[in-house]
N, C-alpha and C positions, 0 to 999 in steps of 0.2 A: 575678658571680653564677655559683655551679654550674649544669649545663645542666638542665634543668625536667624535671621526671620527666612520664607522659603526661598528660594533660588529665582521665582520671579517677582517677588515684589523689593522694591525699593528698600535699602540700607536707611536706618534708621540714624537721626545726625549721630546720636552717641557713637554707632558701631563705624561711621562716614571717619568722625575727630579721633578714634583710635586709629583705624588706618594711617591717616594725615599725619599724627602726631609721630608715628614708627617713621611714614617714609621724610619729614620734614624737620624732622628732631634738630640737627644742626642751625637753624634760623630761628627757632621758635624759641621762646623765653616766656618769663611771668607777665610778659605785659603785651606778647606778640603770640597770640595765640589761634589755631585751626580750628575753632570753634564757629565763627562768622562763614568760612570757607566751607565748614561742613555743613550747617545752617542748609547755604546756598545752593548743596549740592544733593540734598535730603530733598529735594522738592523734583527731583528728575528720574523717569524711568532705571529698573536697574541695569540694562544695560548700558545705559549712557553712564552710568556711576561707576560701574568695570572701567568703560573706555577711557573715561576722566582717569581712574585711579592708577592704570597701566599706562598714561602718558605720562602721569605723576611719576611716576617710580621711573619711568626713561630720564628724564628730564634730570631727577634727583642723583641720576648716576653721573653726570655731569656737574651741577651744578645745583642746590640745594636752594638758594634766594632766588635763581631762575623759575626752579620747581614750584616755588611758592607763590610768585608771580603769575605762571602760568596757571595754575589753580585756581588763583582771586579770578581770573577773566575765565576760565573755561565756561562756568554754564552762560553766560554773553555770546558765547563765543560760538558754541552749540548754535543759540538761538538763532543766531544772525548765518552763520553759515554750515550748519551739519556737522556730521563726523570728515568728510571729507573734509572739507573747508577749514576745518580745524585743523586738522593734521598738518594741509600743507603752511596753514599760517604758521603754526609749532615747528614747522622744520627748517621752516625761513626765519626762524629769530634762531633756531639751533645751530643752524650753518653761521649764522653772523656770531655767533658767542664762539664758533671754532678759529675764526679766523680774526673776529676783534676783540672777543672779551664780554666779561659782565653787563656794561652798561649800553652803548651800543642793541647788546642783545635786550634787553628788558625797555629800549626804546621801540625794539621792533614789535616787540608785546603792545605794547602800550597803544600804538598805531593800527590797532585791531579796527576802529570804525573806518578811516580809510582804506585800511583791506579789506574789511568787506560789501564799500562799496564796489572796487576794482572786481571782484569775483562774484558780483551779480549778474555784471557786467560780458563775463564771458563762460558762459555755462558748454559752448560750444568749442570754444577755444583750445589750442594746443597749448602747454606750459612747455618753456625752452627747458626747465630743467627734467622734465619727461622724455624727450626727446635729446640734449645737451650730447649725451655720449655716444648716439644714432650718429648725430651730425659730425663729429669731431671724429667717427671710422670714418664720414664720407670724404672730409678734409684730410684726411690722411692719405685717403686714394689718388687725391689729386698729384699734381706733377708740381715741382715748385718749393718754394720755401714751406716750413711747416709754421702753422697758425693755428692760435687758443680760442677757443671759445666763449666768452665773458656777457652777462647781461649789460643790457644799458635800457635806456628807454628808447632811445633811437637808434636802427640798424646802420653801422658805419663800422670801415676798419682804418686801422692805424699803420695798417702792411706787415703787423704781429700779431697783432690780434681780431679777431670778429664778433665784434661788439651787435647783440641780436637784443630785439626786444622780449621781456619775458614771457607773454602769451602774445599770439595770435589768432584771432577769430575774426576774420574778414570773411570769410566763407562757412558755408552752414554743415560742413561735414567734417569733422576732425583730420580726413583724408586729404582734402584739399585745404587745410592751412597747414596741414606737414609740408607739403610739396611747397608752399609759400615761402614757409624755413626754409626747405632744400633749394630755393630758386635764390632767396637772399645769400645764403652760405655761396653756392656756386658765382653769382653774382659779385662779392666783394673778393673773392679769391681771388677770379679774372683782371678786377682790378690791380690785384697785386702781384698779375704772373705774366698781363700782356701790357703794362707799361701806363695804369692811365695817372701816376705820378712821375711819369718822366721829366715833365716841364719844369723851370723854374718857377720858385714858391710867387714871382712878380706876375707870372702871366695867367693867373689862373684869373677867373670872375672874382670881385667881389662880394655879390648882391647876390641874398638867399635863389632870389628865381634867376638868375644866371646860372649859378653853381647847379641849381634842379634843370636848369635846360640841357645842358651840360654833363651833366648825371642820365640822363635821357641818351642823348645822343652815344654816348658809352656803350651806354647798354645796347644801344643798336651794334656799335662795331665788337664790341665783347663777345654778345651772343654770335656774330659770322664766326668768331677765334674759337670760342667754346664747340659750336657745331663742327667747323672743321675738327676739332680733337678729339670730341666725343660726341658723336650723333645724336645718338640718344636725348642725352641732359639738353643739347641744342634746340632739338624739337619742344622739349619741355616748356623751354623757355619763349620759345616763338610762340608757343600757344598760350601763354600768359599775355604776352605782347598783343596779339590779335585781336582781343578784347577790348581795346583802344588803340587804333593806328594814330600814327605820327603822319600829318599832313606831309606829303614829298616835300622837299627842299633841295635846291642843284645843290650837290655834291652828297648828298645823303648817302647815293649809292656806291661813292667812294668807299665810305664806311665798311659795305662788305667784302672790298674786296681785302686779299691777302698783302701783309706790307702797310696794313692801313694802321697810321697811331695817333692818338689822344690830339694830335697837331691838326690832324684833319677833322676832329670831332670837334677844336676847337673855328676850326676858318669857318663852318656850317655854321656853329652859332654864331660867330660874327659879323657873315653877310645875312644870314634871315632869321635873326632873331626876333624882328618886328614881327614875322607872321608865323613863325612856329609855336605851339605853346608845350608845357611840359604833360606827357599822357598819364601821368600819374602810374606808370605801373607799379603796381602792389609789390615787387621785391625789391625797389631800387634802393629804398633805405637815404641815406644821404651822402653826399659828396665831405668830406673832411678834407684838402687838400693839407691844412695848417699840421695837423696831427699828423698827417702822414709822410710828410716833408720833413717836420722835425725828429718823430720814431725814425725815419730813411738815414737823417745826417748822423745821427748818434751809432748806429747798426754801421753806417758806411765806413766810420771812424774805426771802430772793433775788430772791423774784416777786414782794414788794409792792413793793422798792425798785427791778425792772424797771418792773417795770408805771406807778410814778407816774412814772419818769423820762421812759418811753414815750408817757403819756399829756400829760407839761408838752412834751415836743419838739412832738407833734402838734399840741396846744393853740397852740402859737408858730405852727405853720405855717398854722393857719386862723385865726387870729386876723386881723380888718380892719384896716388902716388906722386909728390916732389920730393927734388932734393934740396938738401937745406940751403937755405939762402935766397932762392929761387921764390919769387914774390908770386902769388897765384893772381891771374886774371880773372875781373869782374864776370861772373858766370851771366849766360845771355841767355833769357828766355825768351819761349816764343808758345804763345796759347792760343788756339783755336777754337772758339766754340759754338759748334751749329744747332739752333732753336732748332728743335725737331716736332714739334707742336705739343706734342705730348711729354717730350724730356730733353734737354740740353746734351748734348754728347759735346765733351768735353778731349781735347788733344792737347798734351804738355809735349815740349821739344827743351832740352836741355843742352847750349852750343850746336845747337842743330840733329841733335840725338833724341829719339823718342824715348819720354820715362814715361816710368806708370806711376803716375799720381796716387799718392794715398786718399782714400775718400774723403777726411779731412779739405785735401786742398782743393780737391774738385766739388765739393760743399760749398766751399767758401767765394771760388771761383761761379758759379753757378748763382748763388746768392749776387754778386757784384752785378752780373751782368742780368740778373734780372731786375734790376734798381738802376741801372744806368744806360741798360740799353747794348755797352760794351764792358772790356776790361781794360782802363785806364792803364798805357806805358808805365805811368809810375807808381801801379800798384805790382808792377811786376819786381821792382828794388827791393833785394833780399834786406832783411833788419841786418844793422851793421852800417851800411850805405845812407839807410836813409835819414831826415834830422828827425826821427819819430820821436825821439826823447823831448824836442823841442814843441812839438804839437801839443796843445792845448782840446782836451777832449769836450764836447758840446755840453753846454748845461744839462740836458737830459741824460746823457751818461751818466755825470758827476752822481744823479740823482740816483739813477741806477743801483752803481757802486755801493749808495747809503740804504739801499732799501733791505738788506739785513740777509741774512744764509740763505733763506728759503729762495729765494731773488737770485742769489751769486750765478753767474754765469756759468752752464752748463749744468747746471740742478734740471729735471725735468720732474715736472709736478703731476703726480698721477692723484685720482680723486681715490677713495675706500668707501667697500659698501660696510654700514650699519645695520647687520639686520635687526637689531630692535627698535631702531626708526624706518625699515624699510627704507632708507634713505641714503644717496653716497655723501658722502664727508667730502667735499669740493678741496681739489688742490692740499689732500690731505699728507699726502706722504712724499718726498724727497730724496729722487734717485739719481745718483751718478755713476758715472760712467766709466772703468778705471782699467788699468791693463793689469794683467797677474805679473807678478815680477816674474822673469825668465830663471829658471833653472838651467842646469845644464840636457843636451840632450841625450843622457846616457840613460835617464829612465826609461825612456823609448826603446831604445836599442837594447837594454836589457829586457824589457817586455817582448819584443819581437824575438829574441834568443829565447827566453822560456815558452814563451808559445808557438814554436817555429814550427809543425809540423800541425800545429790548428790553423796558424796563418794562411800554409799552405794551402788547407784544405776550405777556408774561407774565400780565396782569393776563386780558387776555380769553379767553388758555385755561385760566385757574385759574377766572375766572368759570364757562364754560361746565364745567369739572368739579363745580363748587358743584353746578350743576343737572340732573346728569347723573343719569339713571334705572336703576336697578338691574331686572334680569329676573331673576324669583324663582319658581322652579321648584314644582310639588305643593302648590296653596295650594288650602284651601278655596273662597273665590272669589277671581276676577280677570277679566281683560281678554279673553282670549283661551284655548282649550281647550289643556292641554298632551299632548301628543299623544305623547311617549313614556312620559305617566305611564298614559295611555289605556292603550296596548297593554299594560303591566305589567298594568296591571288586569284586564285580558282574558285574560293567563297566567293571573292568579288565579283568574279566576271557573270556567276549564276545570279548574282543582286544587281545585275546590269550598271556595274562599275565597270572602271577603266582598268587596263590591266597597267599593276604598277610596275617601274623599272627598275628598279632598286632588288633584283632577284639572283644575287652572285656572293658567293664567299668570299673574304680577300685574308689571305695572312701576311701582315704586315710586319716589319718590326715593330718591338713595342716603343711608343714615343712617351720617356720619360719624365713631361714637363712640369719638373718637380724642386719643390726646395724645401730641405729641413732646418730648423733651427732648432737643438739641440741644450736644454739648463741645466747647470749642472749644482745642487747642491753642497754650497763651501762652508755650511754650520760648522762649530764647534764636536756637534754627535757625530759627526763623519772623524774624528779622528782614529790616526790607526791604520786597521785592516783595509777598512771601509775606504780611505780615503786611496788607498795604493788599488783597491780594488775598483773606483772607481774612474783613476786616468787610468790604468790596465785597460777597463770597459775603454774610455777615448781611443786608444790608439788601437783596439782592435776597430773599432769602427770605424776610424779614420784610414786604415787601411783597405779598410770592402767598399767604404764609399769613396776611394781615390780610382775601384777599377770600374765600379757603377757610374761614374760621372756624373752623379746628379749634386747640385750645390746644394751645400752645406757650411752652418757657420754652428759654432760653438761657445757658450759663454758660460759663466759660474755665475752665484748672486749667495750673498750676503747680508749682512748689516743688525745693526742696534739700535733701536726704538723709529719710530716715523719717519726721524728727520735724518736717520743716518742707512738709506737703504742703497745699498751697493753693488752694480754688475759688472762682473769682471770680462772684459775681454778677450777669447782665448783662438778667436777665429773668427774671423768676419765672413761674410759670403763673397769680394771680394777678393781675399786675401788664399793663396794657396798653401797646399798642407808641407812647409818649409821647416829647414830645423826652427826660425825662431818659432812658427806654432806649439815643434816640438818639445821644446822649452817651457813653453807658456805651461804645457798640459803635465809637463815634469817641476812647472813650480805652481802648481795647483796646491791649497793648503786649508785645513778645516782653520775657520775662523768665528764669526760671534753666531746667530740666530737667523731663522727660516720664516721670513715676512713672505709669503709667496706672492701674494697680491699684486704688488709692484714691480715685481721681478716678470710677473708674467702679463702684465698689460703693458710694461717697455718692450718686452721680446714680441708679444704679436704687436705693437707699432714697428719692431722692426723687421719683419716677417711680413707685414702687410704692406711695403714699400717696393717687396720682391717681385718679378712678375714670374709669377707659376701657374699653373692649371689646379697643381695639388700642391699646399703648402699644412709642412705636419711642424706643429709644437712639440718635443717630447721633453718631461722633465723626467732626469734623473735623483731621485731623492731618500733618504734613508728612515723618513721622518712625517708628521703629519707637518701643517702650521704652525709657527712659536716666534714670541719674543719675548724679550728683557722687560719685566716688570710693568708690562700696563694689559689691557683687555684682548691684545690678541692672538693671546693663550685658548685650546676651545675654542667653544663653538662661534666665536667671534672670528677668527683667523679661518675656519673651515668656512663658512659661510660668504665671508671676504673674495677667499680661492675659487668658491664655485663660480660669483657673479666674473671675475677677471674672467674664469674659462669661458662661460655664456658669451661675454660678450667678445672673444677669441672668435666663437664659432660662428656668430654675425658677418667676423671681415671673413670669412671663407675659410677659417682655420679650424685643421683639426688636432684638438691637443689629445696626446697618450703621455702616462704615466709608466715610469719604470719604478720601483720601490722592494726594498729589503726587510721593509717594516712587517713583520708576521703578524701585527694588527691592524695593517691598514684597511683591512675589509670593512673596520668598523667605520671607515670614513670614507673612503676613495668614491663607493660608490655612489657617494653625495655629491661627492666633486664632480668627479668625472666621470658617473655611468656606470653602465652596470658591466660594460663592455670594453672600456677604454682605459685600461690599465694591466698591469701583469706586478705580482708579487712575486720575484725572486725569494726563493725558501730560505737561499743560501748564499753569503757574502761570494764563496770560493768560484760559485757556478757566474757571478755576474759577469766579468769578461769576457764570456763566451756568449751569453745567453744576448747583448745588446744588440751585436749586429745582427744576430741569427730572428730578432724581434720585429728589427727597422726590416729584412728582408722579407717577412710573411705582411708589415703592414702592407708594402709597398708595391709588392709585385700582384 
């Protein structure tokens, strides 16, 4: 290479075509050469020439004829829309090249002038995928079936999904068209939590401004359901609404009241549809009845034939003792389930005996009856009974079924960040859900024998922390005068203030309101020591937190490359600390590689379904980030783990590490802080040290 001209002046083409030709090598030939591209790119300040040449080289790690593509357009592309403008175009044809490929993606390229007229357009504006994973904690929070997030051009959902438009700039503060997202998000949930697809697919409107009147009116009785359940969001939404009232119409005020559904939103539009008109409010998006009636039948189909197969296992398992010959009778159920605004609570009866439903069946239960309103007599018919074999599943299903792994039912698709695009990889990784095979429970019981006299001694300081009393400072009454709140008051009263009331000590018990979820490392590098050492660590902690009472669930995670990432289930929140748990944590086993990423943005989605005051992540791990043969070895994997944590700590979670690694210093405190972690020195200390950890977090 000629010698480099200075650091602020502009790369010279020769020195531009050596670059190009190192990172472009694979595409280029005697007749296809970076020569024209270097030309083009020699006429642009040098740090625009940096920027170009560092998207080049991202782009090249993927995909080399992408790389080249995008280079032919970058200085256009500068021009037309900046460095920002550029980036996000370059990420939206990189996202389409992950999920559909070469061509596809270099069409997205190509479509540069239509982008940038769209992004002239909104300089204001929020981008959904800026926001995407904001929204999809707040869908989380909600009460209800769970619902994906996906662009469209028009905001509408299918009862699966919530289809948003990619920017919004209706409003002049990036503040106020977040809340826009957040009022549409909120907005099409409600649709799918308080019934506005109850009706037959026959009786909906045909006609765009019926369906929009209609969609209006919704949103009137939505927003009463939403308020009653959560105030706050309600008000939000009423003040969106304000902006344009809706002329009164008899029966309008139906709408708010409690008990009110989609039937009555429909009678309103059909006595005064002549004199209503639609107010256009900014989050309503549109009405889909078609979509959503058909996603409904396909889903209705899947859940009935969950459900009875769910209910003939259980029915096996509480079934008594016969003697042979003796023909068993049809098991009779009987399910209850009271909409409690906020969550369904859910009552199984078995021959008129109450059982405890696995969450599975109260899932599944919960899903019917917010699609139907009830739970249909003959979805109660254990499989066996019923002609399920005979049913013919809905065209959309069939479609389902053909849409390949990633799609297969019960996959749950978490996105991954890139940090050399700054950018997440959409629906990039592929996690299931799986039970650890059971062992027997004698590894337990030998654990509790070798440590029988540390048990002990754990058991009576986790007691005595059960009972331990909280000092609660400026209470209206208590025990004792608080005396720094005195003297405040006594500042006050000289400043011709009020004297305040809040002047009393109290010691209370202390109020627990807590849940841990608990990862546990099942790589391959745990074999061994490591791996006896770390169900030893389980079962002492299962032991201090059975006398602290606070919930806790337990799981392992695994897997081999993207599409293979696996959480094992070893305890649910749920589920109590039984031999089978005991089993689970005695057939705990080291298996392939440590994607964390996945493993810890499924744990805080199931973590943040919890309700707690204080909800702690902790992973137990041996190990930094790794997998099998592709980039998220390094600093890719560590990078990955941080954003999962970040965005952990948004739903109110707070993740701690436990680790044996004697180098994790060189990373953890990337991941997780500079405070949020503890390195066990030694494999032999770690049984001891886990609960003695969880007790200093928590008390």
């Amino acid at each position: 290479m000629s010698s480099s001209p200075p650091s602020s002046e502009p790369l010279p083409a020769a020195d531009l075509e050596e670059h190009l030709d190192e990172l472009l090598n694979p595409v280029l030939s005697s007749r296809r050469t970076a020569a024209g591209i270097a030309q083009a790119l020699a006429s642009l300040p040098r740090e625009r020439q940096r920027f170009v040449l560092h998207w080049v080289a991202v782009v090249a790690k993927s995909n080399a004829e992408l790389a080249y593509q995008f280079a032919a357009l970058a200085p256009q592309a500068l021009e037309w829309l900046g460095e920002a403008g550029l980036k996000e175009w370059l990420l939206g044809a990189m996202d389409v090249y992950d999920k559909q490929g070469l061509y596809p993606a270099s069409a997205t390229l190509k479509a540069l002038p239509s982008f940038a007229e769209r992004y002239r357009c909104r300089d204001r504006g929020v981008q959904l995928e800026q926001v995407a994973s904001v929204l999809e904690l707040f869908l989380c929070g909600l009460s209800g079936r769970r619902l994906k997030i996906e662009p469209a051009e028009v905001a509408y959902t299918d009862t699966e999904t919530v289809y948003l438009p990619p920017v919004i700039a209706l409003f002049p503060s990036r503040a106020q068209n977040f809340q826009v997202y957040k009022a549409t998000v909120a907005h099409l949930w409600a649709q799918t939590r308080f019934g506005t697809f109850h009706l037959p697919r026959e009786a909906y409107p045909t006609t765009e401004a019926s369906l929009a009147l209609l969609n209006a009116l919704e949103a009137v009785r939505l927003g009463a359901c939403i308020a009653r359940s959560l105030p706050g969001l309600g008000r939000d939404l009423e003040a969106l609404r304000a902006e344009r009232p809706m002329p009164p119409a008899p029966g309008i005020q139906r709408l708010l009241e409690p008990g009110a559904t989609v039937a009555d939103s429909l009678a309103v539009l059909e006595t005064a549809a002549a004199w209503l008109h639609d107010p256009g409010w900014c989050y309503l998006g549109r009405l889909c009845p078609e979509q959503a009636i058909a996603v409904r039948e396909a889903r209705l189909y899947r859940e009935r034939e969950a459900l009875q197969r769910a209910l003939g296992r259980l029915a096996a398992e509480q079934a008594p003792p016969r003697s042979p010959g003796n023909r068993p009778e049809a098991p009779r159920w009987d399910v209850r389930v009271e909409d409690q605004g906020e969550r369904f609570h859910v009552q199984v009866e078995l021959d008129g005996q109450p059982v405890k439903a696995p969450s599975e069946v109260r899932d599944l239960i919960q899903s019917i009856v917010q699609d139907l309103g009830e739970l249909p007599p003959e979805y109660l018919v254990p499989a066996g009974e019923a002609e399920t074999s005979q049913r013919t599943p809905p065209a959309s299903d069939r479609d389902d079924q053909a849409a390949g792994a990633m799609r297969e039912q019960g996959v749950y698709l978490y996105d991954e960040w890139d940090f050399r695009r700054q950018h997440y990889r959409r629906d990039w990784c592929a996690l299931r859900e799986l039970d650890v095979h059971p062992a027997t429970p004698a590894f337990v019981q030998a654990t509790l024998e070798k440590y029988r006299h540390q048990v002990a001694q754990l058991r009576r300081v986790f007691e005595a922390l059960r009972q331990e009393h909280r000092r609660l400072r400026k209470e209206p009454f208590g025990d004792d005068v608080d005396f720094d709140a005195l003297v405040e008051s006594f500042v006050d009263l000289r400043q011709g203030l009020e004297l305040p009331e809040r002047l009393f000590v109290e010691h209370r018990r202390a109020d627990r309101h807590l849940a841990a979820l608990f990862i546990v490392d099942m790589s391959g590098s745990t074999k061994g020591w490591i791996n006896d050492a770390e169900r030893e660590a389980l079962v002492m902690l299962c032991e201090a937190l059975e006398v602290l009472g606070d919930r806790y669930a337990i799981y392992g995670f695994s897997g081999i490359t993207r599409k293979r990432c696996e959480f094992y289930r070893i305890k649910r929140f749920d589920e109590p600390y039984d031999e089978l748990v005991q089993s689970r944590i005695g057939g705990i086993l080291p298996l392939d590689y440590t994607r964390m990423g996945p493993a810890l943005r499924h744990a805080s989605r199931l973590l943040a379904a919890v309700e707690a005051r204080t909800k702690l992540l902790v992973t137990l791990s041996d190990g930094k980030p790794d997998d099998y043969s592709d980039e998220y070895r390094g600093e890719y994997g560590i990078e990955d783990t941080r954003q999962a944590l970040l965005e952990a700590k948004r739903l109110g979670i707070h993740p701690y590490c436990i680790t044996i690694d004697r180098e994790a210093r060189d990373y953890l405190p990337r991941m997780y802080g500079e405070v949020n972690y503890t390195v066990v020195d030694s494999v032999a200390k770690l049984p001891l040290k886990v609960a003695d950890i969880y007790r200093r977090l928590t008390c």
